[in-house]
C-alpha positions as CSV (number, residue, x, y, z in Angstrom):
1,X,-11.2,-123.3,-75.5
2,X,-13.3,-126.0,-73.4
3,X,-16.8,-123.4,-72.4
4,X,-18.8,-124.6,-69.7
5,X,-22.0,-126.0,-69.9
6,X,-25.0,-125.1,-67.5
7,X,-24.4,-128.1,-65.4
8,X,-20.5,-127.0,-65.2
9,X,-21.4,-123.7,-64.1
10,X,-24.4,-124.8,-61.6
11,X,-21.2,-127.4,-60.1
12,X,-18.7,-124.0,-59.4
13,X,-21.2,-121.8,-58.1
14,X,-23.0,-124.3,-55.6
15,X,-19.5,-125.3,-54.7
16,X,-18.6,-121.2,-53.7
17,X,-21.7,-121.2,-51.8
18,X,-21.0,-124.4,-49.9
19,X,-17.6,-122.6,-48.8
20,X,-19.1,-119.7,-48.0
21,X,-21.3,-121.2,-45.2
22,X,-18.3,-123.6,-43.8
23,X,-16.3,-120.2,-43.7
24,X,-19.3,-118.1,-42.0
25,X,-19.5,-120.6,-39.3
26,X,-15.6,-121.1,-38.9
27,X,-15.5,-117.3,-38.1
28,X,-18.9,-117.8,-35.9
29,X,-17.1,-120.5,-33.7
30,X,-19.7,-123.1,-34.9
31,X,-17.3,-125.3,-37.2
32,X,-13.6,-125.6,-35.4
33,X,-10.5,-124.4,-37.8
34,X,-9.4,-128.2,-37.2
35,X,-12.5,-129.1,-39.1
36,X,-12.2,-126.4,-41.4
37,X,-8.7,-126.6,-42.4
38,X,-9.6,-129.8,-44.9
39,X,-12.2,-128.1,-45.8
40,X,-10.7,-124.6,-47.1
41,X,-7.7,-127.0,-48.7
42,X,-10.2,-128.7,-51.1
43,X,-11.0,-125.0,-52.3
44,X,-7.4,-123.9,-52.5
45,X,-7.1,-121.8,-49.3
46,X,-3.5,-122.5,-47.1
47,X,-3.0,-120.2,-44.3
48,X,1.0,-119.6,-45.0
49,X,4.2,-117.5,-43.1
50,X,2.3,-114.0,-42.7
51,X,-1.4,-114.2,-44.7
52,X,-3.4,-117.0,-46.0
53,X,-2.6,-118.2,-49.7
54,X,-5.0,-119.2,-52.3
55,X,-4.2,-121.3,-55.3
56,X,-6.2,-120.6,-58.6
57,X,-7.0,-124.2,-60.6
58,X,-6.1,-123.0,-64.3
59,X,-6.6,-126.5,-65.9
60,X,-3.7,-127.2,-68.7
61,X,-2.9,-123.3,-68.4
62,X,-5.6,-122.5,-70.7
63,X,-8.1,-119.1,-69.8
64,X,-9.6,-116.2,-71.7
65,X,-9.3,-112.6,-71.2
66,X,-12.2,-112.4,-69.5
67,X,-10.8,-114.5,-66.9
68,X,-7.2,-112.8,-66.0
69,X,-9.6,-109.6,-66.3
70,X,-11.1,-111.0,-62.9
71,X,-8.1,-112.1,-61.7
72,X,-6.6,-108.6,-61.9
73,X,-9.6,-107.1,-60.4
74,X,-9.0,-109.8,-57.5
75,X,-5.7,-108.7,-57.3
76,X,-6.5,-105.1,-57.2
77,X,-9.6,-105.4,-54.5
78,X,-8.5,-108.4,-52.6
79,X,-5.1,-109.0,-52.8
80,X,-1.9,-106.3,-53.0
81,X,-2.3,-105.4,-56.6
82,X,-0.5,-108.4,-57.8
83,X,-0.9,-112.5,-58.1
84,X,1.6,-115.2,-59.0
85,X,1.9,-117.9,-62.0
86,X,3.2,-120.8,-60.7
87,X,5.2,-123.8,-62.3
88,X,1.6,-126.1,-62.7
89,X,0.4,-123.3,-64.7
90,X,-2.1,-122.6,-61.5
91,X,-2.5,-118.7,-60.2
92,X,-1.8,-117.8,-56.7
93,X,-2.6,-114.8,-54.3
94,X,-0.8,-114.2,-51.1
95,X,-2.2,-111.6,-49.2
96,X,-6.2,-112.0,-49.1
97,X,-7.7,-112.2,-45.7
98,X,-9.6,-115.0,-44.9
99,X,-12.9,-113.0,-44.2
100,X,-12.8,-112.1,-47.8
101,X,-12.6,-115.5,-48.6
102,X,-15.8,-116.2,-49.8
103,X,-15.9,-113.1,-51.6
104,X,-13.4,-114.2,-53.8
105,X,-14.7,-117.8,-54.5
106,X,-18.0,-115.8,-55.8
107,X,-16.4,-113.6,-58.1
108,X,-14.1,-116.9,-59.8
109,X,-17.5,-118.7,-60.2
110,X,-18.6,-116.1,-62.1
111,X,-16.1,-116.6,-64.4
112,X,-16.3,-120.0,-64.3
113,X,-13.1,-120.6,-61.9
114,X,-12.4,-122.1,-58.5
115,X,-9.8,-123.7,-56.1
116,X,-11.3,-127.3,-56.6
117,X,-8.5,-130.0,-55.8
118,X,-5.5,-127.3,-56.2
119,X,-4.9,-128.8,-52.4
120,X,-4.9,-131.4,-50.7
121,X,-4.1,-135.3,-51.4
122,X,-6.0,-135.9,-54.6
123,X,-5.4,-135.9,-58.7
124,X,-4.3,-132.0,-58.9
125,X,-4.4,-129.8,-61.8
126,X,-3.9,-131.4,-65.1
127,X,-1.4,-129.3,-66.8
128,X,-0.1,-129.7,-70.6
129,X,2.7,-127.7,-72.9
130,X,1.3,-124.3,-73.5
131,X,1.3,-124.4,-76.9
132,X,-0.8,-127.6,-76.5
133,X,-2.8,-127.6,-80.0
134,X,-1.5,-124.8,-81.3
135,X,2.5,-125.5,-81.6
136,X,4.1,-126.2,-84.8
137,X,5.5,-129.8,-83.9
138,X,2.2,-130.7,-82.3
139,X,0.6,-134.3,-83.1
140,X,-2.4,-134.8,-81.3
141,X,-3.9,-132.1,-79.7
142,X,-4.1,-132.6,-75.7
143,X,-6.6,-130.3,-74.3
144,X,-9.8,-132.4,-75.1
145,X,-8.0,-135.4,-73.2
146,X,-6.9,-132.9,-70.5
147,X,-10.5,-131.9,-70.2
148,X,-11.8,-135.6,-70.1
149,X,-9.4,-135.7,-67.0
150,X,-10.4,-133.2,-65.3
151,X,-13.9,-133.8,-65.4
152,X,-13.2,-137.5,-64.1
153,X,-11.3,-136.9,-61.0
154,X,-12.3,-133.6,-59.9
155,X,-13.9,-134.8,-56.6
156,X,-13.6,-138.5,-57.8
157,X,-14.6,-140.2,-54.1
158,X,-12.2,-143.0,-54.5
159,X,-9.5,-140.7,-55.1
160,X,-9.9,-137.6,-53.0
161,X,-7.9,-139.2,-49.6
162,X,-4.8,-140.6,-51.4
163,X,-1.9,-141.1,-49.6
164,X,-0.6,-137.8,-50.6
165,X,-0.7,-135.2,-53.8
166,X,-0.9,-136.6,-56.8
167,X,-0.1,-135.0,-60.0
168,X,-0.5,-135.6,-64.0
169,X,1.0,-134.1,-67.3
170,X,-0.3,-134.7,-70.9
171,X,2.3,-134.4,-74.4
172,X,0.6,-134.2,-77.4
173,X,3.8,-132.6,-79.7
174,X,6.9,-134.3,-80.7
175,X,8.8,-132.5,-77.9
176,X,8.1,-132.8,-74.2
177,X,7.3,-129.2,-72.8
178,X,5.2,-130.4,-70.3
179,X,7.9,-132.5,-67.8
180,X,6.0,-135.2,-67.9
181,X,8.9,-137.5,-66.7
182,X,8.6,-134.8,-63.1
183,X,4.9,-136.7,-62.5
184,X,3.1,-139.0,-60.8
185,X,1.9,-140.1,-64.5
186,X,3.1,-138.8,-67.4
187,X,0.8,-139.2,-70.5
188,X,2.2,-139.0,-73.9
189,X,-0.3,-139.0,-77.3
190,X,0.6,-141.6,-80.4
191,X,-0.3,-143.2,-83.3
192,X,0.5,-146.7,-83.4
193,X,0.9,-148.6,-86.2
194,X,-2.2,-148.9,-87.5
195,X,-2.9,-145.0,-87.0
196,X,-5.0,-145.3,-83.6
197,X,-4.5,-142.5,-81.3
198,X,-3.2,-143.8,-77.5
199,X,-1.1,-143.2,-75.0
200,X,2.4,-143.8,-74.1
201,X,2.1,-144.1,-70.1
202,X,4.9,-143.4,-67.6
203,X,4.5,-143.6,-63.8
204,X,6.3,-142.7,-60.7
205,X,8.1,-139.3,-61.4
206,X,8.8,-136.5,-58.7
207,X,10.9,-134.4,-57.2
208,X,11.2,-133.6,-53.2
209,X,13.4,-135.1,-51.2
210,X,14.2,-138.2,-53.8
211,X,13.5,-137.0,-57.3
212,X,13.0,-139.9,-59.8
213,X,12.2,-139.4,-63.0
214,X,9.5,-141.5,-64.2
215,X,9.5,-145.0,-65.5
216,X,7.0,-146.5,-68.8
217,X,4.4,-148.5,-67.6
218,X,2.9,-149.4,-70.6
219,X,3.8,-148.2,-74.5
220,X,0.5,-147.7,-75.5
221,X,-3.4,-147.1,-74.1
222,X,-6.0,-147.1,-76.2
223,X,-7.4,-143.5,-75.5
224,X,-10.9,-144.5,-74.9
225,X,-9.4,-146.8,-72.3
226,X,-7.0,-144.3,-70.3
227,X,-9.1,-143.4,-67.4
228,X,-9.7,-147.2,-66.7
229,X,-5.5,-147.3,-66.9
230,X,-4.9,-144.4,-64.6
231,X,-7.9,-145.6,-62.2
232,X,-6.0,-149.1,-61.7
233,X,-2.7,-147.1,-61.3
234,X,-4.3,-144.8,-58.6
235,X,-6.2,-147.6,-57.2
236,X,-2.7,-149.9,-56.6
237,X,-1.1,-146.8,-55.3
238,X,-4.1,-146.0,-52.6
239,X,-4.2,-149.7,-51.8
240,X,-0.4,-149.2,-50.8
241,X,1.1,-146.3,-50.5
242,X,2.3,-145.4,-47.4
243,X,0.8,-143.3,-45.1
244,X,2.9,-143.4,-41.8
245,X,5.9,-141.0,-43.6
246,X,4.8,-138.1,-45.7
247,X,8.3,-138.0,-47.2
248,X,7.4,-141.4,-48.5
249,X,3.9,-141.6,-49.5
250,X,4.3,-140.6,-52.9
251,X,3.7,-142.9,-55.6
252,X,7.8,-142.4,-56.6
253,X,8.8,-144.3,-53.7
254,X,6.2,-147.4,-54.1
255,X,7.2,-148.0,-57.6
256,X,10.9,-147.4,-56.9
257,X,10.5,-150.3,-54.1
258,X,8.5,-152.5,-55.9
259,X,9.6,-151.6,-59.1
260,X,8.2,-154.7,-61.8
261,X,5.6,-156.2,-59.0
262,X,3.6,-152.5,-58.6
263,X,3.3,-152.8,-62.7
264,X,2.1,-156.0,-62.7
265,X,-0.4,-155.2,-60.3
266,X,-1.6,-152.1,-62.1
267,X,-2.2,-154.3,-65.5
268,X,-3.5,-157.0,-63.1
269,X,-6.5,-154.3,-62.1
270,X,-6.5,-152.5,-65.4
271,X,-7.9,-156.4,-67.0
272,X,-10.0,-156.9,-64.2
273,X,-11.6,-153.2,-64.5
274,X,-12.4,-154.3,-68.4
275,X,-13.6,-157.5,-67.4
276,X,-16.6,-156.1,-65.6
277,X,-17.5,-153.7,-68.0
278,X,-20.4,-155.0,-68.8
279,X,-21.6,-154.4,-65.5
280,X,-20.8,-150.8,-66.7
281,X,-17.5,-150.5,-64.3
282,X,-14.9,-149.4,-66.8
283,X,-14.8,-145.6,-67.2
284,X,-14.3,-145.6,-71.3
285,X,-14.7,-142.5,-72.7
286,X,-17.6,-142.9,-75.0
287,X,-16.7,-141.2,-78.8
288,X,-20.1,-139.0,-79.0
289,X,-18.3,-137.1,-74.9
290,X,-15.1,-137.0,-76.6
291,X,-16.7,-135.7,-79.6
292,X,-19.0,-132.9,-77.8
293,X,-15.6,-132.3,-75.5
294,X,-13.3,-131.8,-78.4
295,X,-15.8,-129.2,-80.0
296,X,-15.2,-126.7,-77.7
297,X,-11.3,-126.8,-78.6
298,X,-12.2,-125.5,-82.5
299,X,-9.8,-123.0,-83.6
300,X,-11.5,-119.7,-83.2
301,X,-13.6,-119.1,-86.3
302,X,-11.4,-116.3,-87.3
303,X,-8.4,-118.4,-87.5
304,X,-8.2,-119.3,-91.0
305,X,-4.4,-120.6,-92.9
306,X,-3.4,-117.4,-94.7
307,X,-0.1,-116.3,-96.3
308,X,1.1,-113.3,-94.4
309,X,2.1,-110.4,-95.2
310,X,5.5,-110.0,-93.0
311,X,5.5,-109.1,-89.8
312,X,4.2,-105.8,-89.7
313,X,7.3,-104.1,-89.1
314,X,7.0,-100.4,-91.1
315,X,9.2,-99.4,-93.4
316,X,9.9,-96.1,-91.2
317,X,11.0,-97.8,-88.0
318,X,14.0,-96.6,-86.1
319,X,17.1,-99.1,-85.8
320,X,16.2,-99.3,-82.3
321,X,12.9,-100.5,-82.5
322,X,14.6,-102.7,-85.5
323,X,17.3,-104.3,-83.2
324,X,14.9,-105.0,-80.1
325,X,12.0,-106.4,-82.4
326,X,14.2,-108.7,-83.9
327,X,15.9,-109.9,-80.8
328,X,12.1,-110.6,-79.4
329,X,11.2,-112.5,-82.3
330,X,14.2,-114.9,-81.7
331,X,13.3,-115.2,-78.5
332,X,9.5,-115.0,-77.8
333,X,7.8,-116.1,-81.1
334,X,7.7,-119.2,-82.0
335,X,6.1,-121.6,-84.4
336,X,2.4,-122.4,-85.2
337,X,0.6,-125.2,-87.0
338,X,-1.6,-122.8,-88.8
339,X,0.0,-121.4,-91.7
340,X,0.0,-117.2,-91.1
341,X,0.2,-117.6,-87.2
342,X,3.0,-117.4,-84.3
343,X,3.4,-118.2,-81.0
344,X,4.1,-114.9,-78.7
345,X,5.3,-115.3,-75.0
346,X,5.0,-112.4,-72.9
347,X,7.7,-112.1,-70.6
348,X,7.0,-111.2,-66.9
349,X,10.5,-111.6,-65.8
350,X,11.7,-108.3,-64.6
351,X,14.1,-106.4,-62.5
352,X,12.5,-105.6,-59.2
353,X,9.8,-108.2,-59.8
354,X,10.1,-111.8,-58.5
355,X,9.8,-114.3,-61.3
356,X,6.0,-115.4,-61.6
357,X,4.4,-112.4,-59.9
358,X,2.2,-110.6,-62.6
359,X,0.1,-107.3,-61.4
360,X,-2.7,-106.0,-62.1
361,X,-1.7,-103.5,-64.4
362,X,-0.2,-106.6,-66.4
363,X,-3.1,-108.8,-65.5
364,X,-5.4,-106.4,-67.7
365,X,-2.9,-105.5,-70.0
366,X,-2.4,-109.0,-71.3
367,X,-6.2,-109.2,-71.4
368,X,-6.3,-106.4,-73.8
369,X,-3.5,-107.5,-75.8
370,X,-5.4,-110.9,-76.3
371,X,-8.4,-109.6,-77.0
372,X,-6.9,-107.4,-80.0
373,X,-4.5,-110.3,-81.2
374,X,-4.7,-113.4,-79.9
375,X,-9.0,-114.4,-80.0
376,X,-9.0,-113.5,-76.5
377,X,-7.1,-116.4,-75.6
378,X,-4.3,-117.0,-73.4
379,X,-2.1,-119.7,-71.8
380,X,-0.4,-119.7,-68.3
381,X,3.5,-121.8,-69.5
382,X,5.1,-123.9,-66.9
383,X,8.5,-121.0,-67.0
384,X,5.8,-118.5,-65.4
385,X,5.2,-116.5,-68.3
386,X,1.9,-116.1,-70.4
387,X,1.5,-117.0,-74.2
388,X,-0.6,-115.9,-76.9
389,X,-1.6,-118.9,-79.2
390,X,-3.1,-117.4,-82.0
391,X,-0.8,-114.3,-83.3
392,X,-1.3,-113.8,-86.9
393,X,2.3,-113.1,-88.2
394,X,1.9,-109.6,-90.0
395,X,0.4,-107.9,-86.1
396,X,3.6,-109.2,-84.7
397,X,5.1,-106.0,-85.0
398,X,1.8,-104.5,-83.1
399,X,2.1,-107.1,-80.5
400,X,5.2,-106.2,-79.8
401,X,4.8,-102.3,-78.9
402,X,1.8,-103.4,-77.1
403,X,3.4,-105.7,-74.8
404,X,6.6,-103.4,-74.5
405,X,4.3,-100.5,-73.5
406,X,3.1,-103.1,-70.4
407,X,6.6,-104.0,-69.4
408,X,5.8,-107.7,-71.1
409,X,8.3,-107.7,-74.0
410,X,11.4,-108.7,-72.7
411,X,13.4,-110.6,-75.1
412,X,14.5,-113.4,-72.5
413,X,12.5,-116.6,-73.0
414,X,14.9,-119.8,-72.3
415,X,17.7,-117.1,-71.0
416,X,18.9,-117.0,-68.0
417,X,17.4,-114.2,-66.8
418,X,13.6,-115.9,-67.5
419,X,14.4,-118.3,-64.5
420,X,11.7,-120.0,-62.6
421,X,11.5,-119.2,-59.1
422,X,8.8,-119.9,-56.1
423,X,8.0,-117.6,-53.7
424,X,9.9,-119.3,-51.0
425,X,10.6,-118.0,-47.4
426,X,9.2,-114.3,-48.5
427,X,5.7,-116.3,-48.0
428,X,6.0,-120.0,-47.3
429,X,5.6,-121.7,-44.2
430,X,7.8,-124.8,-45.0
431,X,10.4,-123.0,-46.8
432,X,14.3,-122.9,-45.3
433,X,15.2,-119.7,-46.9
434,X,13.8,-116.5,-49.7
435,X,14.1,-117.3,-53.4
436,X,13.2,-114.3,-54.3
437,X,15.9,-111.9,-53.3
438,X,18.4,-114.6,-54.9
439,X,16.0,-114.6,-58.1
440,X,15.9,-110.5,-58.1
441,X,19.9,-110.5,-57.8
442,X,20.4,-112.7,-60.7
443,X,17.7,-110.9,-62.9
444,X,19.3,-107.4,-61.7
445,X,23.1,-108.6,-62.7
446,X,21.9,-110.4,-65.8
447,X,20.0,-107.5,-67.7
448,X,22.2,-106.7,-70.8
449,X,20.6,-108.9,-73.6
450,X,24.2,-109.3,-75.6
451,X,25.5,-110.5,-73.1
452,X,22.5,-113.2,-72.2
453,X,22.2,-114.1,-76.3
454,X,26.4,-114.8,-76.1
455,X,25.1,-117.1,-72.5
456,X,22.6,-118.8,-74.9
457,X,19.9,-121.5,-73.1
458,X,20.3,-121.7,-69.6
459,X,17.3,-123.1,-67.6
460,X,17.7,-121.8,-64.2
461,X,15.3,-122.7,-61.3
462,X,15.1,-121.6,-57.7
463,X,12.9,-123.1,-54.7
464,X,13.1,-122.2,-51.3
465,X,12.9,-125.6,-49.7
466,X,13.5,-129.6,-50.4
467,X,9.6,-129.7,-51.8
468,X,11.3,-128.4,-54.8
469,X,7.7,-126.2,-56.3
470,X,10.8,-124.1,-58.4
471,X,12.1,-127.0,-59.7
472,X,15.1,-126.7,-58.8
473,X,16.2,-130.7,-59.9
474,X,15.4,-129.8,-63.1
475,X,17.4,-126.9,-63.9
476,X,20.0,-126.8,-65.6
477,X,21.5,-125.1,-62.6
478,X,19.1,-125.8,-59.8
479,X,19.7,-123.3,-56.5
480,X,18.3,-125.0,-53.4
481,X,17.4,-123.2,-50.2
482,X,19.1,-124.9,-47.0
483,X,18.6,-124.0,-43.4
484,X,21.8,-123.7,-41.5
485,X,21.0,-123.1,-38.0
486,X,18.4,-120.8,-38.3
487,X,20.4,-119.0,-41.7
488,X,19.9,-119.2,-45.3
489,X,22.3,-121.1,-47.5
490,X,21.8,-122.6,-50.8
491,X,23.2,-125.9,-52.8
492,X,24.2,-125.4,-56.4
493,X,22.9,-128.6,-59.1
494,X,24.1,-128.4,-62.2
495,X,23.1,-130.4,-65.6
496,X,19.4,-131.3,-64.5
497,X,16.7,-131.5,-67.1
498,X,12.7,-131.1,-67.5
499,X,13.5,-133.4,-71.0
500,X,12.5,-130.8,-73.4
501,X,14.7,-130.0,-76.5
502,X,17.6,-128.3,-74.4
503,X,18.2,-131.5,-73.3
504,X,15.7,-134.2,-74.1
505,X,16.9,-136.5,-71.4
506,X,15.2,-135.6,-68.4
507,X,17.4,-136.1,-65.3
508,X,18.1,-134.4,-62.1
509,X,21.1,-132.0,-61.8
510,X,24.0,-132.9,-59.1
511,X,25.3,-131.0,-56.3
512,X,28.6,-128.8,-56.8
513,X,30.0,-128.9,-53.0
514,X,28.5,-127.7,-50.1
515,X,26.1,-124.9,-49.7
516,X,26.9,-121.5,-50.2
517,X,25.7,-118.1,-48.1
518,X,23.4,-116.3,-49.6
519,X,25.3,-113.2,-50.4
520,X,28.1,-115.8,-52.4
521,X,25.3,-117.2,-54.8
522,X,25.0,-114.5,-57.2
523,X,28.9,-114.7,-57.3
524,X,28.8,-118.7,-57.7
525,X,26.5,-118.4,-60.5
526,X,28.8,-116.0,-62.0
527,X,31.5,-118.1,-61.6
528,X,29.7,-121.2,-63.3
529,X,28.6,-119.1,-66.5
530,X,32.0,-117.7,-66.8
531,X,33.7,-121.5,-66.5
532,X,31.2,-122.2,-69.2
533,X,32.0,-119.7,-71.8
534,X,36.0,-120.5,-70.9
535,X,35.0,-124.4,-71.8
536,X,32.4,-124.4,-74.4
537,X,32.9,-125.5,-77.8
538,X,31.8,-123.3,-80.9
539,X,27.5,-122.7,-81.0
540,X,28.0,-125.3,-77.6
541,X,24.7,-125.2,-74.9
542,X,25.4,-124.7,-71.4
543,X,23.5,-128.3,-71.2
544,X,25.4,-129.6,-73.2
545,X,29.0,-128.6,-72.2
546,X,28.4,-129.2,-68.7
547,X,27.9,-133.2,-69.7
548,X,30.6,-132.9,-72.0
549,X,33.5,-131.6,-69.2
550,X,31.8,-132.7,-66.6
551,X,31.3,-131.1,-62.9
552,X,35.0,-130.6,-61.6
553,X,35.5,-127.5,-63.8
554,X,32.4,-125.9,-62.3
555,X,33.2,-127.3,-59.0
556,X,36.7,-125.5,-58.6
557,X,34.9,-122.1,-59.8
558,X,32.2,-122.4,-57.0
559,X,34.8,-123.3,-54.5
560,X,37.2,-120.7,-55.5
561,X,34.0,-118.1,-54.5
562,X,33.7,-119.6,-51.0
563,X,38.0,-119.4,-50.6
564,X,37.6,-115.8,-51.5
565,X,34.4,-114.6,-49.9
566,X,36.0,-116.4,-46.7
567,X,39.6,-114.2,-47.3
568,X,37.2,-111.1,-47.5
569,X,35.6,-111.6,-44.3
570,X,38.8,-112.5,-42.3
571,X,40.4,-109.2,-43.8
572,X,37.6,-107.6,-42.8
573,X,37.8,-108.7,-38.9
């Protein structure tokens, strides 16, 4: 992984000590909060519902052991013994008082993290698949580029007031796991023809209040001229984006309404940008950076192409241990493009645990088992889980005791049961209802793996409000959080997509009817699964029967919950 240089390091700690004096004299009375508040944003600190919230920039989801090490301590001395993975692969904390602050900020720069550009209206994290480099279908691997990006727009000064967030995704393998379609830009690694390595570029994706799934821009960049290409995109989209309506500032609504005009404006300044280069205006990425970039993304020395030896499961194990370890390889392991290595996702999804939340106890846990399998790497995945990338096959066995002795071995990845959720009302100001006691339901009805293997591939996301940070378009049933005056209810979407291999079309999933109460949603879903298994076709996807029979089917189930939660209540009165 990318290892800081001095300058790098000098850059996160000067930046924790500049915070530290705006927050000393916020709490002084010598800097007002209306000054401070864009201030603590641009280091990751909202003040939410009940405690102030601080977002964790964990750049393309990549971090060593030492780092989630310091982000359990954090949890364990700052926080409530726990911390959240979110969908942009970013860390969060809920419950750290403000006057700790700066605390906090010191002990991330020590490990070379921060809060830089996790908030507020400028390029966010860059995030990536999690098996970026490392998965078996990958092309190109993404992390050096991701890194290029970073390191160009963190704190770029053209681009740190933009009419609002602004988000980007990089693909390097043959399937999209990142959702790049979901983002502002989308970037996706080729060879053309000729064998040069560029980019495929797609623009205007987002979900919210209108989710549009991104459009191509252009079919192929030239790598060292992407940064120039996503300058002139950024720069059209700050020249006119709107900033009178926050619901329509994003750069989804400016391409939507100008549609061919906004690309030809972006290649208009993309040519003049190249035109002036020899007044050294274009941002190329020189070979000898990329070079001294890419060298930090070297395999670890250690891993070498070897033929394994199995997968270390001994001769003497009990058919329990036989059963469960093979369910979790199905599941949680997955291909690698080093011959003698896996893939290993460690599942945090758990009853009585809200999807995302990790604790501390896990937090050092998955430390230790990276250290002792995985080069003491580890990956934060957009599903809220963590991943291993460099699992040599025959200690797959070992990995797996190890993870189920930290409550990490679940054998649910892509069930329903490993459903992304945000935190929702629970802790979000702008939320209309909880996530997680809808999330904790579903995960508490839905625990008997036979029956979630028989399910197969569901992809189910939650969020709490219309700003959609679960995902919920995306899902292959998406639940929605509505405010009803002043009470939760929730809309059902059905047959959205993220574009990945369950269904490589991305698109966003349609409403089934009105919104349901929350104590009928666990029973709608149930209703919807059950419809499924009555229509699908033999070794059938939910996915893909729901676009096969349509929504009427699953419509009729939904409502039929509603006609009989209403009978119940009458009978009751």
């Amino acid at each position: 992984m990318y290892l800081y240089t001095d300058f790098d390091k000098q850059f996160v700690r000067q930046r924790a000590a500049q915070f530290r004096d705006q927050l000393e004299r916020n709490l002084a009375g010598k800097l007002a909060d209306d000054d401070f508040r864009p201030l603590r944003l641009q280091n990751g600190w909202y003040v939410q519902r009940h405690a102030p919230m601080l977002r964790v920039a964990v750049p393309y989801g990549e971090m060593s052991s030492k780092q989630i090490r310091q982000l359990a301590r954090i949890a364990r001395e700052f926080d409530r013994g726990y911390a959240h993975f979110t969908t942009r692969q970013n860390v969060q904390y809920n419950w750290i008082p403000l006057s700790q602050a700066a605390n906090v900020m010191d002990l991330l720069a020590e490990v070379n993290m921060h809060g830089i550009q996790t908030s507020g209206n400028c390029i966010r994290n860059i995030t990536a698949d999690a098996m970026v480099g490392v998965a078996e279908d990958d092309v190109i691997d993404a992390r050096p580029y991701c890194e290029v990006l970073r390191q160009w727009s963190t704190l770029h000064p053209e681009f740190a007031f933009l009419p609002r967030k602004f988000k980007i995704a990089v693909n390097g393998a043959k399937e999209d796991r990142a959702a790049t379609a979901w983002h502002d830009i989308g970037l996706h690694l080729l060879k053309n023809e000729a064998g040069e390595v560029g980019f495929r570029v797609l623009v205007g994706g987002g979900m919210g209040r209108t989710p549009i799934t991104a459009t191509e821009i252009n079919a192929f960049v030239p790598w060292q001229q992407i940064l120039v290409y996503i300058e002139a995109i950024v720069r059209v989209y700050n020249r006119y984006g709107r900033r009178d309506n926050m619901y329509k500032a994003r750069i989804k609504i400016l391409v939507k309404a100008e549609g061919q005009k906004f690309f030809d404006q972006v290649n208009a300044e993309f040519q003049n940008i190249l035109e002036r280069d020899a007044d050294g205006a274009a941002h190329l990425i020189p070979q000898a950076e990329f070079d001294r970039v890419s060298a930090g993304f070297a395999y670890p020395p250690s891993v070498q192409a070897h033929v394994a030896a199995g997968n270390g499961l001994p001769a003497d194990a009990s058919d329990a241990d036989k059963a469960q370890f093979a369910k979790w390889l199905q599941r949680n392991v997955s291909g690698h493009k080093v011959q003698g290595y896996k893939c290993v996702q460690l599942s945090v999804k758990r009853v009585g645990q809200a999807p995302g939340d990790v604790t501390d106890v896990q937090m050092d846990a998955i430390a230790d088992i990276a250290d002792r399998f995985s080069c003491g790497e580890l990956r934060v995945t957009h599903d809220q889980n963590a991943l291993l990338p460099f699992v040599r096959e025959e200690e797959l066995f070992a990995v797996w005791q190890a993870a189920k002795a930290a409550t990490l071995a679940s054998a649910n990845i892509g069930l329903l049961s490993d459903m992304i959720a945000c935190p929702g009302g629970d802790f979000c100001a702008l939320a209309n209802a909880r996530s997680i006691p809808i999330a904790n339901e579903l995960i508490e009805r839905y625990q008997d793996l036979d029956e979630l293997y028989d399910i197969g591939e569901i992809d189910l996301h939650i969020s709490g409000c219309i700003n959609s940070c679960g995902h919920h378009h995306s899902g292959h049933i998406g639940i929605l959080g509505v405010d009803k005056d002043g009470t939760e209810w929730y809309q059902v979407t059905l047959g959205g997509s993220d574009g990945s291999h369950h269904a490589p079309t991305p698109v966003a999933g349609k409403v089934i009817g009105p919104s349901f109460a929350a104590d009928e949603v666990s029973d709608v879903i149930e209703a919807v699964i059950d419809t499924y298994r009555a229509q699908r076709a033999a070794n059938e996807k939910f996915i893909d029967t729901v676009q096969r029979v349509g929504l009427d089917p699953f419509k009729s189930a939904a409502n039929a919950v509603r006609r009989t939660t209403a009978k119940d209540s009458a009978k009751a009165a």
